[in-house]
LOTI-179342 format. One record per residue (C-alpha): residue in one letter; x, y, z. Coordinates in Angstrom, 2 decimals, always signed. Each point is the difference from the previous one (the first is absolute). Layout:
[pt A; [X; Y; Z]]
...
//
This chain:
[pt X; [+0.00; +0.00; +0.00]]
[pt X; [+0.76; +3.06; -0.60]]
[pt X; [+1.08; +2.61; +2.67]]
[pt X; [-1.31; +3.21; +0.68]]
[pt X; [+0.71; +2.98; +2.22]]
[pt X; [-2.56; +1.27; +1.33]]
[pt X; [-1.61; +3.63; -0.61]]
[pt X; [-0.53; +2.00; +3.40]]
[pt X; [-3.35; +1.81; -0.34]]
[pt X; [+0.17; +3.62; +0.88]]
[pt X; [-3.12; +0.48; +2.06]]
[pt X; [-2.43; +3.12; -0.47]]
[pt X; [+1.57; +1.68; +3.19]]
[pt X; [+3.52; -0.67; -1.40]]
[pt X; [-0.43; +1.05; -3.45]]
[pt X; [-1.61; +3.28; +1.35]]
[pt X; [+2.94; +0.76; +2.47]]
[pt X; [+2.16; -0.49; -3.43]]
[pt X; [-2.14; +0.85; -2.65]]
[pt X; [+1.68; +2.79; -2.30]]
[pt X; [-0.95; +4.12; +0.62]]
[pt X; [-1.26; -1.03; -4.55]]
[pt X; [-0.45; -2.34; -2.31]]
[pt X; [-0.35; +0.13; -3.08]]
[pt X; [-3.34; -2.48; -1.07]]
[pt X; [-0.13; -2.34; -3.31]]
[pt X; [-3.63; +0.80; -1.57]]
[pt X; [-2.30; -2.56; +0.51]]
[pt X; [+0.49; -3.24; -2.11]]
[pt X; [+3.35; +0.41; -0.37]]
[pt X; [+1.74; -3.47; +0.12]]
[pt X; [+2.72; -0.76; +2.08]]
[pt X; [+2.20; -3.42; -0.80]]
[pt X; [+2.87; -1.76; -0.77]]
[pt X; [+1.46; -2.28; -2.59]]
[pt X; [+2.17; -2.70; -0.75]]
[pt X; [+0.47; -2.12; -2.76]]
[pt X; [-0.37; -4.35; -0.48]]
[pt X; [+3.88; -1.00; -0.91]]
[pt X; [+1.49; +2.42; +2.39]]
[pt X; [-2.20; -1.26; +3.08]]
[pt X; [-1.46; -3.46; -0.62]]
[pt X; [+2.96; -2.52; -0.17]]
[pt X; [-1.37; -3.57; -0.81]]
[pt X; [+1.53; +0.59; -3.33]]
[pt X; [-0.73; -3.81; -1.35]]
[pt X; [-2.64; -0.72; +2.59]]
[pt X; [-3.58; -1.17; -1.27]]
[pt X; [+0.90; +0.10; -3.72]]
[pt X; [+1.79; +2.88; -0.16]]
[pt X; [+3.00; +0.21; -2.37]]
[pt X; [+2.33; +2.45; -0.90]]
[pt X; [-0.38; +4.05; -1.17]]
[pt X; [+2.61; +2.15; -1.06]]
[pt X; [+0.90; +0.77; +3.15]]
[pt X; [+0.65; -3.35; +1.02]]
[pt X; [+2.50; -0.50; -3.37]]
[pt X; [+1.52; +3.51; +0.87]]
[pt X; [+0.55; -0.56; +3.61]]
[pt X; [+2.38; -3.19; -1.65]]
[pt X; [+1.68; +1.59; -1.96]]
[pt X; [+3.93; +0.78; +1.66]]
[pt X; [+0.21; +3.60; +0.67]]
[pt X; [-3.30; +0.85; -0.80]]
[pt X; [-1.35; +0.51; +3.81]]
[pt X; [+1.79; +1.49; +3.04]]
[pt X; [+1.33; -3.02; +2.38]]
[pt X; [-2.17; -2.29; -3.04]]
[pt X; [-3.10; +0.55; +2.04]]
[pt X; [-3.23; -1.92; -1.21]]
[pt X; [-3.55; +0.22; +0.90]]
[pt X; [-0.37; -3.93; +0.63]]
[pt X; [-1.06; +1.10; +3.65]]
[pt X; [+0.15; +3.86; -0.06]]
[pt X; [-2.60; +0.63; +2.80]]
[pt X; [-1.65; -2.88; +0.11]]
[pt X; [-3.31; +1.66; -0.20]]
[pt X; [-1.35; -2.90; -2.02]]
[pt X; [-0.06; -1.98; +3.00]]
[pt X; [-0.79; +3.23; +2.54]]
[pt X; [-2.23; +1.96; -1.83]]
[pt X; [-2.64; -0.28; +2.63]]
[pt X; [+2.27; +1.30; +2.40]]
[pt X; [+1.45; +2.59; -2.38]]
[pt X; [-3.56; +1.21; -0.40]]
[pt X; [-1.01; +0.38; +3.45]]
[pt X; [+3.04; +2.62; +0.44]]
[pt X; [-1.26; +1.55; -2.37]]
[pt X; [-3.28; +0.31; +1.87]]
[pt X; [+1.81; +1.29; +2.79]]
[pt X; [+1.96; +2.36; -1.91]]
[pt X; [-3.69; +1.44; -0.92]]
[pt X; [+0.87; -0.38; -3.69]]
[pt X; [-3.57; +1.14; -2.48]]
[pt X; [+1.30; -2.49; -2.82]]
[pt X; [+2.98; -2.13; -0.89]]
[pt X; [+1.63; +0.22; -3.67]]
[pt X; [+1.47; -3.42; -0.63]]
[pt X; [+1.22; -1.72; -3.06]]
[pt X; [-1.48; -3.48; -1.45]]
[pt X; [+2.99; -2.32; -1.86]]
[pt X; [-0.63; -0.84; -3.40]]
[pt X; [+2.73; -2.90; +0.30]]
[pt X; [-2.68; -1.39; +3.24]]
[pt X; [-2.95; +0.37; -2.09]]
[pt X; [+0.73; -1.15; -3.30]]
[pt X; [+3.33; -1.88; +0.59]]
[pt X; [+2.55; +0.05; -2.80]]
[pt X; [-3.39; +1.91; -2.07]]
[pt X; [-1.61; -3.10; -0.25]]
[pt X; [-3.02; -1.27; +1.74]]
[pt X; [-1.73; +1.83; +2.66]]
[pt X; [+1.60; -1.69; +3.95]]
[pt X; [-2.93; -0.02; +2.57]]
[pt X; [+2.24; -0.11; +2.57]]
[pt X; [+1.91; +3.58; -0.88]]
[pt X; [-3.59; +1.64; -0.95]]
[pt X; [-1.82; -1.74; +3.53]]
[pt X; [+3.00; +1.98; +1.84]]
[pt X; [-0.97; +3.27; -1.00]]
[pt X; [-3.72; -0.71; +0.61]]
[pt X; [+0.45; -0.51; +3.48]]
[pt X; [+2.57; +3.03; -0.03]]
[pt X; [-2.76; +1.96; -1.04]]
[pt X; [-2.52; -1.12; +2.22]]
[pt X; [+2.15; +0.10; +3.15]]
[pt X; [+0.29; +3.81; -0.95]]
[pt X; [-3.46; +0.30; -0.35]]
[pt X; [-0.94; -1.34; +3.13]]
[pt X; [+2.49; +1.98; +1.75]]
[pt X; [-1.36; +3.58; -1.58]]
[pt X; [+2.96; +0.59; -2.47]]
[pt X; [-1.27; +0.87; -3.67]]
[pt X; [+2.11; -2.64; -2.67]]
[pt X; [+1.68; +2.03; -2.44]]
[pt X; [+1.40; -2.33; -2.29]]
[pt X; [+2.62; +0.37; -2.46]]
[pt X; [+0.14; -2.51; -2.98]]
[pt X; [+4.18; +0.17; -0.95]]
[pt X; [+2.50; +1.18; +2.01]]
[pt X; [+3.12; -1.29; -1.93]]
[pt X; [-0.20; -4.00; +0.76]]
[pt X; [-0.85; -0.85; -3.72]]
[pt X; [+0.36; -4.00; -0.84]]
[pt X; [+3.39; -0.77; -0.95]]
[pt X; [-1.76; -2.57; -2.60]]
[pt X; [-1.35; +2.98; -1.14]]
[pt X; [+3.40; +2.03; +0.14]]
[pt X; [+1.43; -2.95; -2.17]]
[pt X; [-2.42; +0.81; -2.68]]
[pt X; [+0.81; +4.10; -0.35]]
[pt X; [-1.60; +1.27; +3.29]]
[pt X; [-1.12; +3.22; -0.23]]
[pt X; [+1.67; +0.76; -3.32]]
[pt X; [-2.46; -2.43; -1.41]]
[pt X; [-3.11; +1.38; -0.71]]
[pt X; [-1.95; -3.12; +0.44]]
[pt X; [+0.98; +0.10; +4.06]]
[pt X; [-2.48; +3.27; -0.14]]
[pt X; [-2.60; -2.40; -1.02]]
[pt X; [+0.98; -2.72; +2.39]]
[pt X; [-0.32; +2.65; +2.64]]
[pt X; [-3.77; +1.05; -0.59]]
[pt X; [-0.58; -3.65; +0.42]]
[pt X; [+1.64; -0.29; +3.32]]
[pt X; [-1.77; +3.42; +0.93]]
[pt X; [-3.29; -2.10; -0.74]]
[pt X; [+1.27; -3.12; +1.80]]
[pt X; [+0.44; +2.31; +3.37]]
[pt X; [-3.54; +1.33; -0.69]]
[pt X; [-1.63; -3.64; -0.40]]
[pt X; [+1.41; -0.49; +3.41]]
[pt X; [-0.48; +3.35; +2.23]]
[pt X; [-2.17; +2.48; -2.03]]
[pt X; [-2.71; -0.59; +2.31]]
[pt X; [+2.10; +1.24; +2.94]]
[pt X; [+2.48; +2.37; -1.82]]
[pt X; [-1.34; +3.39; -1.17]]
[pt X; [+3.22; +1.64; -0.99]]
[pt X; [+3.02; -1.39; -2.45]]
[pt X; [+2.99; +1.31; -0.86]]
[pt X; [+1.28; -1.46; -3.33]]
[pt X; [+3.50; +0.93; -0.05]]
[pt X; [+2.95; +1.57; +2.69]]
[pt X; [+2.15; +2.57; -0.93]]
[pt X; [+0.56; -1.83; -3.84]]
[pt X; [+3.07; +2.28; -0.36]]
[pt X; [+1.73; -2.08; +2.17]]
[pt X; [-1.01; -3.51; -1.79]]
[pt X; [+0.59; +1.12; -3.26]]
[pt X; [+2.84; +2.74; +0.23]]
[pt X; [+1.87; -0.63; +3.16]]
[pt X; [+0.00; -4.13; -0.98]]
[pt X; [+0.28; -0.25; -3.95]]
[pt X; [+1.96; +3.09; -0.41]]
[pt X; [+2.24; +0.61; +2.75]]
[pt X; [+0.13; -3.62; +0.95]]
[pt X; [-0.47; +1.15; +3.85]]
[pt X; [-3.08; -2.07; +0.66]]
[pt X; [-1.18; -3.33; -1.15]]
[pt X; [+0.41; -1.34; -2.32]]
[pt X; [+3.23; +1.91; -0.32]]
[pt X; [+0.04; +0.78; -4.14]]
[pt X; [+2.11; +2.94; -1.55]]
[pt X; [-2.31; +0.63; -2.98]]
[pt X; [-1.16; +3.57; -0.90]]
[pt X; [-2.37; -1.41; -2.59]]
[pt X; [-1.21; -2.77; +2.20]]
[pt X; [-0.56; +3.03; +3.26]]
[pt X; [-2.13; +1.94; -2.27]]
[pt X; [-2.18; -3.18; -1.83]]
[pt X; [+0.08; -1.13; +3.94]]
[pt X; [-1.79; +3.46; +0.96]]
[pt X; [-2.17; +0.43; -3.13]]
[pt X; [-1.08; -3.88; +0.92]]
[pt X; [-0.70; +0.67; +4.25]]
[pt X; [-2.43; +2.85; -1.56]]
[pt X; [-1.76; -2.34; -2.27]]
[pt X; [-0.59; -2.39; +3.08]]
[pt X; [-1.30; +2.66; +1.89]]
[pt X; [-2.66; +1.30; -2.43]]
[pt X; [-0.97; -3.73; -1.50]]
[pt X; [-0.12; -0.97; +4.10]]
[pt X; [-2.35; +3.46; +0.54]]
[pt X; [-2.08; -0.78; -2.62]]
[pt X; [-0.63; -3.52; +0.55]]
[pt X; [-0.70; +0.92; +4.00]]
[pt X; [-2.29; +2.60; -0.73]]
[pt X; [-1.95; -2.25; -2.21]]
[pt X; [-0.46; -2.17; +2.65]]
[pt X; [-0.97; +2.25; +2.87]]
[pt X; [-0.41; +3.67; -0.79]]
[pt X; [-0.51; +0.52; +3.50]]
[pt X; [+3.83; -1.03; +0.79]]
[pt X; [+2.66; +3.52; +0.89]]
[pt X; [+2.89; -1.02; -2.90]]
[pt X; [+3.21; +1.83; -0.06]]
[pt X; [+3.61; -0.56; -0.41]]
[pt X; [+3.54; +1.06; +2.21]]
[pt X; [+2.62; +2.42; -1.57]]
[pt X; [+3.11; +0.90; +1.50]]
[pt X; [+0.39; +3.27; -0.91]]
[pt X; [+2.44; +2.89; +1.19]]
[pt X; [+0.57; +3.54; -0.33]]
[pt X; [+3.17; +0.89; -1.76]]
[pt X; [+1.67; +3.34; +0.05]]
[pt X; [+2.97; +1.60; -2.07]]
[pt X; [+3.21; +0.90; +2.25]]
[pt X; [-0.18; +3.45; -2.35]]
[pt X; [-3.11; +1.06; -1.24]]
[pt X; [+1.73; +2.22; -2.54]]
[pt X; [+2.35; -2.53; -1.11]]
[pt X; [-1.56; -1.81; -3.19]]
[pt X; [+1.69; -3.14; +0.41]]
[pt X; [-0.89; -0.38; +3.52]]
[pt X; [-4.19; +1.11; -1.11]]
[pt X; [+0.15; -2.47; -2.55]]
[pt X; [+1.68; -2.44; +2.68]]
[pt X; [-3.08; +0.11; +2.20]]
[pt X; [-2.88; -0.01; -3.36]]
[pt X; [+1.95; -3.25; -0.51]]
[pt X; [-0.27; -1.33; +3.27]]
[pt X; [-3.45; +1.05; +0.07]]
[pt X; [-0.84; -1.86; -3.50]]
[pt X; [+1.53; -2.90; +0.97]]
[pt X; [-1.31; -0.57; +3.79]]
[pt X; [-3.04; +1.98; +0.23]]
[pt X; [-1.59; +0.24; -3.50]]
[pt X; [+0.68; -2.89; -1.76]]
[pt X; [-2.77; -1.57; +1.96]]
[pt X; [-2.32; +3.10; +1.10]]
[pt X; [-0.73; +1.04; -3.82]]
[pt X; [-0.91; -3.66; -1.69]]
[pt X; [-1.98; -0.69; +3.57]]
[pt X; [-1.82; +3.51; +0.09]]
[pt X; [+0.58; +1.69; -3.18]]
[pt X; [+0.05; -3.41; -2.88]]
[pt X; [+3.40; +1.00; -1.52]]
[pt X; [+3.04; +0.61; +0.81]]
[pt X; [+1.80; +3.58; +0.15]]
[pt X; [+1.16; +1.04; -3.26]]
[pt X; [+3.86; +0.98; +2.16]]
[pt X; [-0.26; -3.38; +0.93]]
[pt X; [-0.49; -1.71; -2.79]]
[pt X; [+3.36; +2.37; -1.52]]
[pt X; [+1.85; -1.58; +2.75]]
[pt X; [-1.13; -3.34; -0.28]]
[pt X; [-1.95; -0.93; -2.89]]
[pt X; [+2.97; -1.06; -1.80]]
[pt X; [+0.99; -2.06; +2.68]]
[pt X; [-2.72; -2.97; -0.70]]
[pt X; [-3.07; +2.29; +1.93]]
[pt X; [-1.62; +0.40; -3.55]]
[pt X; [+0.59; -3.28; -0.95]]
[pt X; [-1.84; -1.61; +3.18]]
[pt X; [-3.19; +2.06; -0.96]]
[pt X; [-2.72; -1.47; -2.04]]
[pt X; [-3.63; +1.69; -0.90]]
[pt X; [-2.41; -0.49; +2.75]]
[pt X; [+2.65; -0.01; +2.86]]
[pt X; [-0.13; +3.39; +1.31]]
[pt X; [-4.24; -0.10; +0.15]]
[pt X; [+0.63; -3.00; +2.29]]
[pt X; [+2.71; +1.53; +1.90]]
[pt X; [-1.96; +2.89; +0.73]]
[pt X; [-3.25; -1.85; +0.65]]
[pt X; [-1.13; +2.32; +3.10]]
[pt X; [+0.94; -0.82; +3.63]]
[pt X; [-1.62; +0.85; +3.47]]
[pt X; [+3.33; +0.38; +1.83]]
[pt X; [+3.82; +0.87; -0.26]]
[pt X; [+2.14; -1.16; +2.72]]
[pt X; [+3.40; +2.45; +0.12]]
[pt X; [+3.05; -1.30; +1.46]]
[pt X; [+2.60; +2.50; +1.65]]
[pt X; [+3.56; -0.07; +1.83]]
[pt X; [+1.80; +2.66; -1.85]]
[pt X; [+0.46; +2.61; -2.62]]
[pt X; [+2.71; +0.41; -2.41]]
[pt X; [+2.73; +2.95; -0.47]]
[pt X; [+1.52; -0.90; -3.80]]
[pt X; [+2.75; +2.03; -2.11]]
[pt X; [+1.67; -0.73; -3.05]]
[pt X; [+3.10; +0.54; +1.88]]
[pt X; [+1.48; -2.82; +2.76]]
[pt X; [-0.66; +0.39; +3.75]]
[pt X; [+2.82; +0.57; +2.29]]
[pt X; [-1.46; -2.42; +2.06]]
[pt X; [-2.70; -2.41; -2.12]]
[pt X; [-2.93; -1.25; +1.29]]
[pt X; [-0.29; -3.67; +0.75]]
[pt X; [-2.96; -2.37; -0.07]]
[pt X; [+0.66; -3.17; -1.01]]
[pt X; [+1.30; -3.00; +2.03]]
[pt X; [+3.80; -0.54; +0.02]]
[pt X; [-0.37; -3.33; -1.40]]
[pt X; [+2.90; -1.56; -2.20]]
[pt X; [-1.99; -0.20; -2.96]]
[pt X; [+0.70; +2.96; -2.59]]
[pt X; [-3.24; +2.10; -1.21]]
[pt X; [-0.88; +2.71; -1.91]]
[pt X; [-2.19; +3.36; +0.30]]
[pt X; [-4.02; -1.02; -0.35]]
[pt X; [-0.88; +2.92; -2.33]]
[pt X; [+0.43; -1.00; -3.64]]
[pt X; [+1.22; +3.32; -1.24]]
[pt X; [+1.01; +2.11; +3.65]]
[pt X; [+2.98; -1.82; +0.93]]
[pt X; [+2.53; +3.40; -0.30]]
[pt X; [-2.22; +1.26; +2.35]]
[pt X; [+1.58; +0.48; +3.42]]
[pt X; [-1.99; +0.06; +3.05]]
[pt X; [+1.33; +2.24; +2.97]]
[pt X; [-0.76; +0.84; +3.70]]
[pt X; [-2.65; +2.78; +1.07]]
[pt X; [+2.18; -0.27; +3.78]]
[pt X; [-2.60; -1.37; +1.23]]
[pt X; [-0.11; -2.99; +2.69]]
[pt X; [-0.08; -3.58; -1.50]]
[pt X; [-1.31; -3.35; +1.09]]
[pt X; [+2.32; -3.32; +0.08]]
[pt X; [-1.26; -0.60; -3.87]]
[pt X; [+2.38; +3.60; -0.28]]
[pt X; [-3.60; +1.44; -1.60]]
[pt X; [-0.97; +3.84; +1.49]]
[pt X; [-2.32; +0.66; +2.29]]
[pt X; [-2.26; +2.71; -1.87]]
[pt X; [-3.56; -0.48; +1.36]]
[pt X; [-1.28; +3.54; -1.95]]
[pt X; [+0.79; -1.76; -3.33]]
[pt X; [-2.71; -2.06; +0.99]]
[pt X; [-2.26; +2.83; +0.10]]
[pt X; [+1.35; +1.27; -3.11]]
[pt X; [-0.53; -3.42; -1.79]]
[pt X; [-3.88; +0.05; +1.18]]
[pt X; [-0.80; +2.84; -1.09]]
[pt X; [+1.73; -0.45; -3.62]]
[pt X; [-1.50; -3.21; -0.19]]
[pt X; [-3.44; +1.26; +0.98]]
[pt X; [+0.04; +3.18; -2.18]]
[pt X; [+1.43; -1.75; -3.29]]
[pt X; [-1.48; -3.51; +0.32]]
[pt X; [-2.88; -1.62; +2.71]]
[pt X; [-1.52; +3.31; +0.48]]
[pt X; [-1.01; +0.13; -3.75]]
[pt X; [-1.03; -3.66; -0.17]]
[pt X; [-2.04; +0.25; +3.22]]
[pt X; [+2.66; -2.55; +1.40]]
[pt X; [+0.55; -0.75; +3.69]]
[pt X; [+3.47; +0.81; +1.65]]
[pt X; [+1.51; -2.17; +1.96]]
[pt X; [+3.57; -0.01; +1.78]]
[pt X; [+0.79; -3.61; -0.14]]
[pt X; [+3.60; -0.65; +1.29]]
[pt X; [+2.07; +2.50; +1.72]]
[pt X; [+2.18; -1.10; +2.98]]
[pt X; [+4.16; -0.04; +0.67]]
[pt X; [+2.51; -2.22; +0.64]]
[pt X; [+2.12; -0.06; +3.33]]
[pt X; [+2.95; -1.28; +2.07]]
[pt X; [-2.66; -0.92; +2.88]]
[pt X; [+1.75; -1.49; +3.20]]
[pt X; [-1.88; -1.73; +2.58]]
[pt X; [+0.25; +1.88; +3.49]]
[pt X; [+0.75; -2.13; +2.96]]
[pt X; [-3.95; -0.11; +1.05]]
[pt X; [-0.55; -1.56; -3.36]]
[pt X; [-1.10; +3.08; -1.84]]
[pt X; [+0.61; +1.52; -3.06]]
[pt X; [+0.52; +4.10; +0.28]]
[pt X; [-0.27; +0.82; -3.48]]
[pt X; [+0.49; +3.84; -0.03]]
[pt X; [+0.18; +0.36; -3.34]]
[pt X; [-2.44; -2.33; -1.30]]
[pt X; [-2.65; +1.68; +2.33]]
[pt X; [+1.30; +3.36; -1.26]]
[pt X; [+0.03; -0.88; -3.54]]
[pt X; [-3.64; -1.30; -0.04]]
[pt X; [-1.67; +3.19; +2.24]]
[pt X; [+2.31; +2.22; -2.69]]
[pt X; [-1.81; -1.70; -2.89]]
[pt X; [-3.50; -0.13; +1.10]]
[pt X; [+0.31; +3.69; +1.10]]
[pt X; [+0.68; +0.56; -3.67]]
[pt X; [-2.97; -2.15; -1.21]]
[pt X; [-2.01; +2.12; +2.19]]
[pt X; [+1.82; +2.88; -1.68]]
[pt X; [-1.32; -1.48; -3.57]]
[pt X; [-3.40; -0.03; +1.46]]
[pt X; [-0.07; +3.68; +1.74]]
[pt X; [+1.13; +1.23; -3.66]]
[pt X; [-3.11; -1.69; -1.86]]
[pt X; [+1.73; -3.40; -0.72]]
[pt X; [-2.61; -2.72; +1.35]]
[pt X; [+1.50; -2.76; +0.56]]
[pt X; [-1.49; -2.99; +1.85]]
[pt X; [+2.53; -2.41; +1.69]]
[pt X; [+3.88; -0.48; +1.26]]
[pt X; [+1.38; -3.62; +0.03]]
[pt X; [+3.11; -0.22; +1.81]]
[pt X; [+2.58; -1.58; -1.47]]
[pt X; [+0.56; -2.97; +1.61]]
[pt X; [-1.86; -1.78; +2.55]]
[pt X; [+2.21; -2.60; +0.67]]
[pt X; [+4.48; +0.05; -0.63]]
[pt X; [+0.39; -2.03; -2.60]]
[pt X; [+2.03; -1.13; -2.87]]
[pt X; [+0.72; +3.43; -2.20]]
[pt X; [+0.73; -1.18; -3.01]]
[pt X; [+3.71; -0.21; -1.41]]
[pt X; [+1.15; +1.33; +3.39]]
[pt X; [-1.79; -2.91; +2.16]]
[pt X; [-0.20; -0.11; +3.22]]
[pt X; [+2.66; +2.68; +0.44]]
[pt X; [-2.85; +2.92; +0.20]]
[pt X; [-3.07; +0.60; +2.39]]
[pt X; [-2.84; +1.90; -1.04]]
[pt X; [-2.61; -1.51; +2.51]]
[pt X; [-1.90; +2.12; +2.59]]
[pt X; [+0.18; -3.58; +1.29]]
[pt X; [+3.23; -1.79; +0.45]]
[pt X; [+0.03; -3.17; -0.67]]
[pt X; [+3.56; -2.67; +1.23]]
[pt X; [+0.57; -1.93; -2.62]]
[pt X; [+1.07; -3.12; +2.15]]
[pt X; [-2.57; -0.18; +2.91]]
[pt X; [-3.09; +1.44; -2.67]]
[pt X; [-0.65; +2.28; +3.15]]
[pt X; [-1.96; +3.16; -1.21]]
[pt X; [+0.54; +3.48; +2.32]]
[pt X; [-1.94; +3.11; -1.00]]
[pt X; [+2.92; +2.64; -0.05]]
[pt X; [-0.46; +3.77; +1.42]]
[pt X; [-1.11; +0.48; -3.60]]
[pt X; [-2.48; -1.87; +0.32]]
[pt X; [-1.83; +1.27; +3.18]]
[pt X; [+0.09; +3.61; -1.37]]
[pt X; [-1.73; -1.60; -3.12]]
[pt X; [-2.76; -1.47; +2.36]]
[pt X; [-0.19; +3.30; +1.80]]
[pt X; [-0.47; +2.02; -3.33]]
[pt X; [-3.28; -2.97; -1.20]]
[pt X; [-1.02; -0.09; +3.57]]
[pt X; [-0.62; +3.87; -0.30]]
[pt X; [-0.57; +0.31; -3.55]]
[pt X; [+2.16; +3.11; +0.18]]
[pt X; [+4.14; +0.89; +0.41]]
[pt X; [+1.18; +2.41; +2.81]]
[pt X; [+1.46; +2.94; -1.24]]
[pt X; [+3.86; -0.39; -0.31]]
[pt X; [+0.54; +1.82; +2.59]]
[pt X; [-1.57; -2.09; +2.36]]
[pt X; [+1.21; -2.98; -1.08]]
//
């Protein structure tokens, strides 16, 4: 079983002998969660019929992970998900964003396995019965290697295998689960792993980066439309990772055209074709060439930007670019052994400096206004002119957290860092930006990716040996802030 620290109740007397001088109050409905994702938490990697994603190739491959960290165990939440859920409970948590595995569901893209789909049905209904809204999000990187074998996402039949899978999930929790997420943050699955080779499944392929972008998009509007046929009722919407990139000089050319670029290639490559049906004509002079044009055929941008309900916006930092090197560069990736290359098919002479600002672990800024300043973009330019819902679906920081000798975690800066960012999500919202719900980034520590275990972004830590789970400081001030549906003013804090 599972272990977990208990959270100390602050009575009515308490909380009024401590309560802030103001707070600042979320308007009413505003969600307030947290999120995770299936390979990074789950474990039981070739458990109940499972077989192997990407990730589970990648994580092989020498050099390709920090320490060769796998998700065979991870967090084990497969096996302590009830557990896992009743923290959450305590934590006060609205709804839960989680991640179902393609490679559980339909293993090695075959057949549908009762056992993987049966495991999120009683996921969902433990939530249920425990108050926390499902908010479930279809892909979140763990394609089938069997599928990865046969092009991946740089085959534009997996965009069709996809909307099948979306309907497989729906055959098995549509009755329960009343909003989907297709797709998160696809500039990392198609960029960040066929171009740069960063992520799984670790390719160095302009061409096949672009195809593998153009493709995600297809999947998400053939997955849309296919959903929406069978329940119009259902709140659809999709996960960018987006970012708000500045130029060093604004009256330097080279560094202006240095942050359009960054811009094209992060931000709009997805926004336009999603919200717009076509890509930017800069873009496309950047790009096209590149195999962009090539991947699009008549009829693809109608179903890419077959309407959606929601957008889910993922922030941890902006971007200060030049045409000119940094003195001292800005680093992101894992220190793995394995070379890579920039993820932007035609930005790789851009340089990327520091605003002197104070970074996390990951060596990313800590810049919680460009948060504000993404919403509002967003909201003006995109969802407010589609009548879409904004979201704030990840957002959270990475740590060296040490565990005191009463057994607790002080995070500081975590606690600091989240307060900072929903201050400036209540910002968005005093300036006319409505947006509707935060999801912390992450619930749980877990296994980040190329870097492994090697980084904590829990409000919960979690010890990798023992499986114990203890809320951090983090996490209290999170169940403070739901508990009063509001954030004390910073200087209170």
């Amino acid at each position: 079983m599972t272990t977990i620290q208990p959270i100390t109740a602050t009575t009515p007397d308490a909380a009024a002998a401590g309560a802030p001088s103001a707070v600042r109050r979320f308007p009413e409905g505003f969600l307030l969660g947290a999120a995770a994702a299936a390979y990074q938490i789950e474990g039981a990697a070739h458990e109940d019929g499972r077989t192997d994603s990407i990730w589970d190739a990648f994580s092989r491959v020498p050099g390709a992970v920090v320490n060769a960290d796998n998700g065979d165990v991870a967090c084990d939440h497969y096996h302590r998900y009830r557990d896992d859920v009743a923290l959450m409970r305590e934590l006060g948590l609205d709804t839960y964003r989680f991640s179902t595995s393609w490679a559980r569901v339909h293993p090695g893209g075959g057949p549908v396995n009762a056992k993987g789909v049966d495991f999120y049905s009683r996921l969902v209904d433990e939530l249920l019965e425990q108050g926390i809204l499902p908010w479930l999000t279809l892909y979140h990187w763990d394609l089938p290697q069997a599928l990865e074998e046969q092009g991946g996402w740089a085959n534009r039949d997996t965009a069709f295998r996809f909307r099948d899978y979306a309907l497989t999930m729906h055959d098995a929790l549509g009755d329960r689960v009343k909003v989907w997420t297709t797709l998160n943050e696809p500039w990392c699955s198609s960029f960040l792993s066929y171009t740069a080779g960063a992520h799984a499944p670790g390719r160095q392929d302009v061409e096949a980066g672009l195809r593998a972008a153009h493709h995600l998009m297809l999947g998400h509007g053939l997955a849309v439309q296919a959903l929406r046929e069978r329940d119009a009722s259902l709140e659809l919407g999709i996960t960018l990772n987006l970012t708000v990139a500045k130029p060093v000089d604004p009256s330097h050319p080279g560094d202006l055209d240095a942050a359009r670029r960054i811009d094209g290639q992060f931000n709009r490559v997805f926004l336009d074709p999603i919200f717009r049906g076509h890509y930017a004509g800069d873009l496309l002079a950047d790009v096209g060439h590149l195999g962009l044009r090539d991947a699009v055929r008549p009829g693809d941008l109608e179903i890419i930007s077959a309407p959606i309900d929601a957008l889910g916006v993922n922030y941890y930092h902006g971007e200060y670019v030049s045409d000119r090197p940094a003195a001292q560069p800005i680093e992101g990736q894992a220190p793995t052994d394995r070379p890579t290359r920039s993820p932007f098919p035609a930005a790789a002479d851009v340089h990327f400096h520091s605003q002197g600002l104070p970074r996390t672990v990951m060596g990313w800024e800590v810049q919680p206004d460009g948060l504000r300043e993404l919403l509002g973009r967003v909201h003006r330019e995109y969802t407010g002119p589609a009548g879409v819902r904004l979201f704030v679906t990840e957002n959270g920081a990475a740590y060296d957290d040490e565990v005191a000798a009463d057994g607790a975690v002080h995070d500081a800066d975590r606690t600091e860092f989240l307060l900072g960012h929903l201050d400036a999500v209540l910002d968005a919202i005093d300036e006319g930006t409505p947006v509707h719900g935060y999801f912390y980034w992450s619930i749980l520590d877990n296994f980040e990716w190329a870097w492994g275990y090697d980084k904590r972004f829990g409000i919960v830590r979690v010890d990798y040996e023992t499986q114990e789970r203890t809320v951090k400081d983090s996490g209290l001030a999170y169940q403070r802030v739901i508990r009063d549906r509001g954030l004390p003013v910073a200087s209170d804090r």
